[in-house]
MMTF fields as JSON, N, C-alpha, C and O atoms, coordinates in Angstrom:
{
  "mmtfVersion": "1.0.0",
  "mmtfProducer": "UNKNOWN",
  "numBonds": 463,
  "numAtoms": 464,
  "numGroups": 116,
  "numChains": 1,
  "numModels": 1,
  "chainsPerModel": [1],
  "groupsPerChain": [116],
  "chainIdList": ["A"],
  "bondAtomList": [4, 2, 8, 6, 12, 10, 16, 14, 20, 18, 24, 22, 28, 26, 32, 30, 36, 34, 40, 38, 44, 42, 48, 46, 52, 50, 56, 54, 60, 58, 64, 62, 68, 66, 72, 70, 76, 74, 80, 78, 84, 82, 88, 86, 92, 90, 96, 94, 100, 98, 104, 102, 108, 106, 112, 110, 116, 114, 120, 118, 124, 122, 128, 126, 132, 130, 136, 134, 140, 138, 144, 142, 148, 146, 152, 150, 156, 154, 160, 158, 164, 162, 168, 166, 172, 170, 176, 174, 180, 178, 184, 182, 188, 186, 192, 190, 196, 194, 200, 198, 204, 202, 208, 206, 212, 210, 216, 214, 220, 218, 224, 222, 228, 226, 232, 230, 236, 234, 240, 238, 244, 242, 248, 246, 252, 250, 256, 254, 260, 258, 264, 262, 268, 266, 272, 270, 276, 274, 280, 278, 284, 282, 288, 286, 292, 290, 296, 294, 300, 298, 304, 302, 308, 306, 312, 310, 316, 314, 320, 318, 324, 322, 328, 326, 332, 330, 336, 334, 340, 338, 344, 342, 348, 346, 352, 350, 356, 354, 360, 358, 364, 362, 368, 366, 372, 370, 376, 374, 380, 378, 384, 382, 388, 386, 392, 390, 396, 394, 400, 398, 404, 402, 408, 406, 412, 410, 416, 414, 420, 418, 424, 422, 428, 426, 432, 430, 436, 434, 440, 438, 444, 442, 448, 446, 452, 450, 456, 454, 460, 458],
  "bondOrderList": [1, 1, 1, 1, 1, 1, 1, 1, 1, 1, 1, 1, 1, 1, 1, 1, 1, 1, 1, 1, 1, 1, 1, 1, 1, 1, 1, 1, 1, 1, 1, 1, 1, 1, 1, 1, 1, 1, 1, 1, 1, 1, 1, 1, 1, 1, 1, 1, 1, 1, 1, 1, 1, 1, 1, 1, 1, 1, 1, 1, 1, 1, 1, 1, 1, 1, 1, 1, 1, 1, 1, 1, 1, 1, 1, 1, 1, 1, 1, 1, 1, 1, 1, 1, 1, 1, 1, 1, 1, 1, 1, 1, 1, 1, 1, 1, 1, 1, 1, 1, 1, 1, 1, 1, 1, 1, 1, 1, 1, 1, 1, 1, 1, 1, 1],
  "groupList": [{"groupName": "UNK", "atomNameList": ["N", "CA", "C", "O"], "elementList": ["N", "C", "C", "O"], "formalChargeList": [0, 0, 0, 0], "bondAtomList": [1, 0, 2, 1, 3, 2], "bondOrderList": [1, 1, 2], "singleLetterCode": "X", "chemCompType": "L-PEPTIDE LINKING"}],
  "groupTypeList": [0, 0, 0, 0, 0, 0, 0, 0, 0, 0, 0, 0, 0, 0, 0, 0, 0, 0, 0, 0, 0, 0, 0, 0, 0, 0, 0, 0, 0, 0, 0, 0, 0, 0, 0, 0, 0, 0, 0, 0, 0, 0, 0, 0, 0, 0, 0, 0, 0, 0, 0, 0, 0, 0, 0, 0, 0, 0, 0, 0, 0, 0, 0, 0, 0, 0, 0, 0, 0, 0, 0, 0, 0, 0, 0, 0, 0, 0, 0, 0, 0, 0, 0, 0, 0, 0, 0, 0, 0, 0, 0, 0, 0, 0, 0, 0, 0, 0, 0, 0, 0, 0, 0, 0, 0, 0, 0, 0, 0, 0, 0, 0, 0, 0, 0, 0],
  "groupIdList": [1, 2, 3, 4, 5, 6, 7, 8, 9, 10, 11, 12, 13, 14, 15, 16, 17, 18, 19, 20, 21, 22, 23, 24, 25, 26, 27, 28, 29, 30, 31, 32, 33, 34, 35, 36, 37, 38, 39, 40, 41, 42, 43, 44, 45, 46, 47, 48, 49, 50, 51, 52, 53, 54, 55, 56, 57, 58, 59, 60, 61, 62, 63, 64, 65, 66, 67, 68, 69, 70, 71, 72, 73, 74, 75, 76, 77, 78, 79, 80, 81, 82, 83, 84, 85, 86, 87, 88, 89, 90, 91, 92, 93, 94, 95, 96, 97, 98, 99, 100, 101, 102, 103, 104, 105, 106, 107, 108, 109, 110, 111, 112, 113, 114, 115, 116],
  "secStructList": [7, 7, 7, 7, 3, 3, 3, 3, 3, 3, 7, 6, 6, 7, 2, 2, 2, 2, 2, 2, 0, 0, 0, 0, 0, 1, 7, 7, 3, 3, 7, 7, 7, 7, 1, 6, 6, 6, 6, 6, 7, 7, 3, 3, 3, 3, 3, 6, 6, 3, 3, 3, 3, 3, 3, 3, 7, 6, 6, 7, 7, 7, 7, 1, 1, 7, 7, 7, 3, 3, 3, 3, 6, 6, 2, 2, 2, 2, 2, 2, 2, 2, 2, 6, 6, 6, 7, 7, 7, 3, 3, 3, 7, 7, 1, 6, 6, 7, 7, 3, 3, 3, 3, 3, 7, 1, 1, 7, 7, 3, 3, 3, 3, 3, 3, 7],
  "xCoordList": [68.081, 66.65, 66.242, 67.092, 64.819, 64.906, 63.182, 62.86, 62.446, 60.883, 59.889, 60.241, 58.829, 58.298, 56.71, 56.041, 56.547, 55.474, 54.529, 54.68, 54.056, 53.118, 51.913, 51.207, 51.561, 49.594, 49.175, 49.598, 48.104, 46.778, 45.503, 45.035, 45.005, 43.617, 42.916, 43.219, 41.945, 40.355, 39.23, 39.343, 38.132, 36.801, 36.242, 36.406, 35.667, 34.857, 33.939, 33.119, 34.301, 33.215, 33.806, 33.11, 35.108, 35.939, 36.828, 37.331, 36.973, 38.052, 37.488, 38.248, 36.287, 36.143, 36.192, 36.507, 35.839, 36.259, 37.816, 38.348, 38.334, 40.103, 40.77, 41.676, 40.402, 40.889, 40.915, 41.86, 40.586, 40.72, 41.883, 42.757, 42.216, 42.881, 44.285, 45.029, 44.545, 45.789, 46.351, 47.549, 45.374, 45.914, 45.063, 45.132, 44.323, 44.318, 45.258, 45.837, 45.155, 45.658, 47.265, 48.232, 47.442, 48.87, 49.61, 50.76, 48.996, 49.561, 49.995, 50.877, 49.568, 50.485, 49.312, 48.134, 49.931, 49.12, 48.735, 49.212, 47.198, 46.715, 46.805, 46.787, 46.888, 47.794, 46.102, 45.223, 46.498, 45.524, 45.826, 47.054, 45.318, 45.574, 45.581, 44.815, 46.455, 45.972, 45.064, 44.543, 44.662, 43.248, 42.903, 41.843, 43.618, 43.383, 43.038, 42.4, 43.682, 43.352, 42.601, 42.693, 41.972, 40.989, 39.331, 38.461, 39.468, 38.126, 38.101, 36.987, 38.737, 39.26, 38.666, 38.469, 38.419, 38.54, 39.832, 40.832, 39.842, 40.827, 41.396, 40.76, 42.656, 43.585, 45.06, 45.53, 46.022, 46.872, 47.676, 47.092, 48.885, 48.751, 50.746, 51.369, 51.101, 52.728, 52.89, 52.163, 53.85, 54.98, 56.527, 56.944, 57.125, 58.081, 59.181, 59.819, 59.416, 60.069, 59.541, 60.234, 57.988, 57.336, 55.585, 54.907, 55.189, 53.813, 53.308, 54.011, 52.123, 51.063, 49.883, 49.367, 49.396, 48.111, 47.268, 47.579, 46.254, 45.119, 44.177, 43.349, 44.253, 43.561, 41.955, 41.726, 41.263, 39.9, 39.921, 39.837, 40.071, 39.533, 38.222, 37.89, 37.514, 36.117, 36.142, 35.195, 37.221, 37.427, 38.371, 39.509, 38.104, 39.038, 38.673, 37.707, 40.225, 40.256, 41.375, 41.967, 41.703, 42.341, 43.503, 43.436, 44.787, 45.809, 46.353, 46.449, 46.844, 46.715, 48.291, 48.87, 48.869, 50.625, 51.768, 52.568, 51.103, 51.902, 51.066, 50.013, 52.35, 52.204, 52.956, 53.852, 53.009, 54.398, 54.279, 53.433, 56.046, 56.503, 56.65, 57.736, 55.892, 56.225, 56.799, 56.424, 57.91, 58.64, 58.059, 57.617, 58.11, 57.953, 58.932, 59.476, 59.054, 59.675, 59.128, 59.757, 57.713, 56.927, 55.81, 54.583, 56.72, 56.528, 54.538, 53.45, 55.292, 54.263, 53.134, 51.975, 53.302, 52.326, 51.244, 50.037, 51.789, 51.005, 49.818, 48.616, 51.032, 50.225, 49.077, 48.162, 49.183, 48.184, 47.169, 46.425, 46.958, 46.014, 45.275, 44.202, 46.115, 45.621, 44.752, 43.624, 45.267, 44.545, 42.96, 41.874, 43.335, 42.303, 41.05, 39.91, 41.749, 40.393, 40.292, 40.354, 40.08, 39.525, 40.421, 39.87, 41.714, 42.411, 43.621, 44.68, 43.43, 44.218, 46.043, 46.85, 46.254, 47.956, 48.673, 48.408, 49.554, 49.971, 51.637, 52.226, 52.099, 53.505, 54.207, 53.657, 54.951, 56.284, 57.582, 58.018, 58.109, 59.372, 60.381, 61.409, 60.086, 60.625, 61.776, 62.735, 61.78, 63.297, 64.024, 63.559, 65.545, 66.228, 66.476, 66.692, 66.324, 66.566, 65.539, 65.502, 64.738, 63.542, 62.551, 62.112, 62.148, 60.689, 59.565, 59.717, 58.586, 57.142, 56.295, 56.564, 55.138, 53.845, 53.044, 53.404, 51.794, 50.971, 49.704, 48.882, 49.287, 47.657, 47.353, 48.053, 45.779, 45.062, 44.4, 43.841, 44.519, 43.063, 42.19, 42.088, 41.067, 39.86, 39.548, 38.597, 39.613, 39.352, 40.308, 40.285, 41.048, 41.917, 43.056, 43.533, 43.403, 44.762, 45.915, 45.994, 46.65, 47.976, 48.71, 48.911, 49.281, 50.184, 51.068, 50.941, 52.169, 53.557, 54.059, 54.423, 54.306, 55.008, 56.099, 56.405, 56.86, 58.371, 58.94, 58.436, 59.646, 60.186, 61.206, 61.615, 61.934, 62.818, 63.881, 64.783],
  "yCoordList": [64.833, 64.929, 65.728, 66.142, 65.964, 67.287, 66.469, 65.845, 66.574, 66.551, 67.907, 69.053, 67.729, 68.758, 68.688, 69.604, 67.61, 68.031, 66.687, 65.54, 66.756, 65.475, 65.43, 66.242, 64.506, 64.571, 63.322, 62.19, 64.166, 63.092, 62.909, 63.749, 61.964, 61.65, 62.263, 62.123, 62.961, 63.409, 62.625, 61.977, 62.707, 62.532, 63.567, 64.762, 63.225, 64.308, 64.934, 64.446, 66.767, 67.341, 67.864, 68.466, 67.486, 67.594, 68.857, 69.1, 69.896, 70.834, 72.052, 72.911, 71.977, 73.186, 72.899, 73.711, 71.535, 71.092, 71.024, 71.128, 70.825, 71.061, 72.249, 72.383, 73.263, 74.524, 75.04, 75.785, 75.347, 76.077, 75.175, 75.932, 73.839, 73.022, 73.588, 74.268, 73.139, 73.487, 74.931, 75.154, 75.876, 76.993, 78.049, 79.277, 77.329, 78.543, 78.414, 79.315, 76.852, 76.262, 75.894, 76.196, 75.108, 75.022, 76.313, 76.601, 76.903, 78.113, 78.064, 78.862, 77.324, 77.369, 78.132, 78.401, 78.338, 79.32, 78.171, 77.069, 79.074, 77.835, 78.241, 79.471, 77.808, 77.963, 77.488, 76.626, 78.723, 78.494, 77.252, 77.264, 76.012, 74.796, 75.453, 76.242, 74.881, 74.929, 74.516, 73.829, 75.369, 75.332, 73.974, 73.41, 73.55, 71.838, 70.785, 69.737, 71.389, 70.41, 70.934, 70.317, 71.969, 72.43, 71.737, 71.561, 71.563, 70.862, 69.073, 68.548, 68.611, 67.773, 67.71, 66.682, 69.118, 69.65, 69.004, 68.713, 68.788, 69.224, 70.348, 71.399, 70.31, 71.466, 71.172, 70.045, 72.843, 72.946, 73.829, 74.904, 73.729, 74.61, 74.101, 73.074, 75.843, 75.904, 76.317, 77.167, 75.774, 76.43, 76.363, 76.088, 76.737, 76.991, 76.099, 75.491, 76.054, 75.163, 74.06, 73.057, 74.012, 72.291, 72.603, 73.553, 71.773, 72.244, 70.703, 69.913, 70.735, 70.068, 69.887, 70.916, 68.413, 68.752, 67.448, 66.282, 68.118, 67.202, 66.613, 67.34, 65.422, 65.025, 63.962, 63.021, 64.577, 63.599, 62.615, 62.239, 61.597, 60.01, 59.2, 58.9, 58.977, 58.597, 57.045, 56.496, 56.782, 55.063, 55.789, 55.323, 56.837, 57.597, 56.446, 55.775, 56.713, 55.674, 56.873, 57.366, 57.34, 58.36, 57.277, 56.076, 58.291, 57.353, 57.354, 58.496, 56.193, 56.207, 56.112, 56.845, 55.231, 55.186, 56.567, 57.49, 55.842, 57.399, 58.521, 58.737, 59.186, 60.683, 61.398, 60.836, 63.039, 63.993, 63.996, 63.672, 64.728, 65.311, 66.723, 67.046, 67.634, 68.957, 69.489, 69.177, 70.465, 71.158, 72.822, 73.546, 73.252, 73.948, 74.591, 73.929, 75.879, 76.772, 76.571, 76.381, 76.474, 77.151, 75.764, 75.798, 74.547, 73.499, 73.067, 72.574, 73.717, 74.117, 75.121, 74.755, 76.143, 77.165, 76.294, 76.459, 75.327, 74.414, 73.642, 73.774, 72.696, 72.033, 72.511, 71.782, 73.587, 74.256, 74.492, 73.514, 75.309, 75.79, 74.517, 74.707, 73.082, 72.226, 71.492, 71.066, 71.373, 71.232, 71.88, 71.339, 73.221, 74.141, 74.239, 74.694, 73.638, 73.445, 72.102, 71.635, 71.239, 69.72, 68.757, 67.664, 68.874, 68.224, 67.463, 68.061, 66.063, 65.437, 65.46, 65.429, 65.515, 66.02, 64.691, 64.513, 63.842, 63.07, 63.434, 63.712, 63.374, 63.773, 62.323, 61.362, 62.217, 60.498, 61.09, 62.197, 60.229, 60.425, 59.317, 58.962, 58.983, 57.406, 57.814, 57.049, 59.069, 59.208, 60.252, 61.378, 59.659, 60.697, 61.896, 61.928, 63.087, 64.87, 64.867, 65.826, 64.076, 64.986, 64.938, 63.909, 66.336, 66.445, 66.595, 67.332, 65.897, 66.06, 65.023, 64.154, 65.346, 64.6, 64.65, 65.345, 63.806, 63.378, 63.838, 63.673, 64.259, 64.954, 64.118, 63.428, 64.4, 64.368, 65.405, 66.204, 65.337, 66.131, 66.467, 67.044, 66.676, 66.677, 65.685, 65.404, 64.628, 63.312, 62.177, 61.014, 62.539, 61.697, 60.978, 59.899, 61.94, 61.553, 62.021, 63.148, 61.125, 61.07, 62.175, 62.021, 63.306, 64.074, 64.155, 64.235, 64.19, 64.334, 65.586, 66.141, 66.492, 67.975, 67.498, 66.412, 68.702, 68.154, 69.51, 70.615, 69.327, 71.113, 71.153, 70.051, 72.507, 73.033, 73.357, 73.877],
  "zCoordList": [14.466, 14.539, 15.766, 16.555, 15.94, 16.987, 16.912, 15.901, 17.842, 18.067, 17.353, 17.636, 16.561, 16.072, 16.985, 17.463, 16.973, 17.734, 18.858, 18.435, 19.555, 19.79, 19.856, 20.453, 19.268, 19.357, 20.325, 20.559, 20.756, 21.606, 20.961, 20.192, 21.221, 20.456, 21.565, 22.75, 21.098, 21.639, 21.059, 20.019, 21.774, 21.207, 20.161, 20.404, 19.144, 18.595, 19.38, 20.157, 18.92, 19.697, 21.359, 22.177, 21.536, 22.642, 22.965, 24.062, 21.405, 21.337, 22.455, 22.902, 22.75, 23.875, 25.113, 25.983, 25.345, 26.776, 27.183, 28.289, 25.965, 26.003, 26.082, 26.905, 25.231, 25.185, 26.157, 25.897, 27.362, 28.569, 29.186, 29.608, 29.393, 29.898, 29.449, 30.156, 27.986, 27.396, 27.116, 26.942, 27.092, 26.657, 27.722, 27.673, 28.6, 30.058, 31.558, 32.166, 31.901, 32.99, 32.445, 33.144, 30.921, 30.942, 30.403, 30.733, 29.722, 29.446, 28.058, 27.742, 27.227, 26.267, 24.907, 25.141, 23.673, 22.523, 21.944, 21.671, 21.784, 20.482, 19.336, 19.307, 18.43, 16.957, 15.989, 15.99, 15.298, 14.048, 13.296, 13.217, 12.603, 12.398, 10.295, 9.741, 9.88, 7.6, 7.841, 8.72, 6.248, 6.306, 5.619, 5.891, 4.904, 4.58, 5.831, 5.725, 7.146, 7.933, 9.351, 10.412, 9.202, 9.923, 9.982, 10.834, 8.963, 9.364, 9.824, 9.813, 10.028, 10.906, 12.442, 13.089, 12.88, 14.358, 15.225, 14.569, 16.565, 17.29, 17.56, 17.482, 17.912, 18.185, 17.882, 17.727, 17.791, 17.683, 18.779, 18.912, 19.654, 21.052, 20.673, 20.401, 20.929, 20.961, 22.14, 22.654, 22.702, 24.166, 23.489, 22.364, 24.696, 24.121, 23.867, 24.726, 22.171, 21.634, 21.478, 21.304, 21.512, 21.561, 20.88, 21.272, 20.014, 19.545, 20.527, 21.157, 20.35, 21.235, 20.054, 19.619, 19.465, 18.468, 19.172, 19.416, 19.336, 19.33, 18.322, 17.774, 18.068, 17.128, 17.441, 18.202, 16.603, 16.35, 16.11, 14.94, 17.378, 17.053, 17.769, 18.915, 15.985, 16.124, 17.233, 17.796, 17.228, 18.29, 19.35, 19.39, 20.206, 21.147, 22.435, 22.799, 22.892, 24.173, 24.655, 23.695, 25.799, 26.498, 26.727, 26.99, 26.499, 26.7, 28.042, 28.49, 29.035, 30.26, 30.499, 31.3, 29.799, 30.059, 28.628, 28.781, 27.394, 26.823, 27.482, 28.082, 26.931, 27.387, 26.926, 26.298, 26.981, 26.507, 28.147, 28.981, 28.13, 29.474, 29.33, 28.847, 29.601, 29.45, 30.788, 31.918, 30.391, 31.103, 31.549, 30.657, 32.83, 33.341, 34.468, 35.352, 34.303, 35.898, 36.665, 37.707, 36.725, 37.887, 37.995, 37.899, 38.23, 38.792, 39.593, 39.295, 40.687, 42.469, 41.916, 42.109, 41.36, 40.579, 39.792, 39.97, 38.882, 37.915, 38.939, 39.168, 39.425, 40.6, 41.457, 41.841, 41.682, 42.698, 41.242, 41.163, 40.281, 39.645, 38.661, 38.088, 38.57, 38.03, 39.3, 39.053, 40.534, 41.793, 41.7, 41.491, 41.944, 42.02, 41.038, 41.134, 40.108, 38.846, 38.561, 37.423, 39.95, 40.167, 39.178, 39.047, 38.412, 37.722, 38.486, 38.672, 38.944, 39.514, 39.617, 38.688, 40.867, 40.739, 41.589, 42.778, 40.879, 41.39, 41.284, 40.239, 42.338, 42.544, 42.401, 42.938, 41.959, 41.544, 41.953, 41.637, 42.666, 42.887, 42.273, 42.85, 41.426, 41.14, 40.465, 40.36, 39.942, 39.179, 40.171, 40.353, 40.982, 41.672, 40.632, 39.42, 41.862, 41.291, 40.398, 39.626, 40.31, 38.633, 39.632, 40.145, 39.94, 40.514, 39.325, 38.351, 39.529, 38.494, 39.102, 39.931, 38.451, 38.963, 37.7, 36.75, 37.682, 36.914, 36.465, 37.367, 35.622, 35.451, 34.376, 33.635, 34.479, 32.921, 32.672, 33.423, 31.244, 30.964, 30.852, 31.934, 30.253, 30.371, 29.857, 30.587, 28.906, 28.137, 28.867, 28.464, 29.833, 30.376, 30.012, 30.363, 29.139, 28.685, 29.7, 30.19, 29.889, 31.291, 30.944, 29.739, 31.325, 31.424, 31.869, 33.09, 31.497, 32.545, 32.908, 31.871, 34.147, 34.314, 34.686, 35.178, 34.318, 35.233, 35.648, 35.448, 36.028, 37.024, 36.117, 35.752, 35.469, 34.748, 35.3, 34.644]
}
């Protein structure tokens, strides 16, 4: 088995406050969604080797302990530009040799980075 993708719940009405987050600051493509499930709203966002979908939930509560862990080179780069655009950066050291720290998003769903 291999991971195809992970989703977060959003609020309705949330996909533009998100889109700059996921696919300006994390860097990753947003992906045209089928057209069967486009009107749904949310989002769809690929990096590499990993899709990312956001989904519309009318009972949205931001998830505070799950999370994905996305992988990155450029660790310190992230950090500073998620800094810089008022998005909280919490550094953990709790696992020896794995450097990463903590964000949310714009709806406050927990993020995990980790250095590559």
């Amino acid at each position: 088995m291999r991971l195809d993708h992970v989703q977060l719940a959003i609020p309705a009405g949330a996909e533009d406050l998100c889109r700059p987050f996921y696919a300006g600051i994390l860097g990753l493509e947003e992906m045209a969604k089928p057209d069967a499930l486009a009107g749904r709203g949310g989002g769809w966002f690929r990096g590499a080797g990993m899709e990312l979908h956001l989904g519309v939930d009318t009972d949205f509560r931001p998830a505070k302990k799950a999370h994905p862990g996305l992988v990155t080179d450029e660790l310190e780069a992230l950090a500073e530009r998620l800094g810089a655009a008022g998005y909280p950066v919490r550094w953990d050291a709790a696992i020896e040799g794995r450097r990463r720290f903590f964000t949310e998003d714009p709806v406050g769903n927990r993020i995990e980075i980790i250095g590559g």
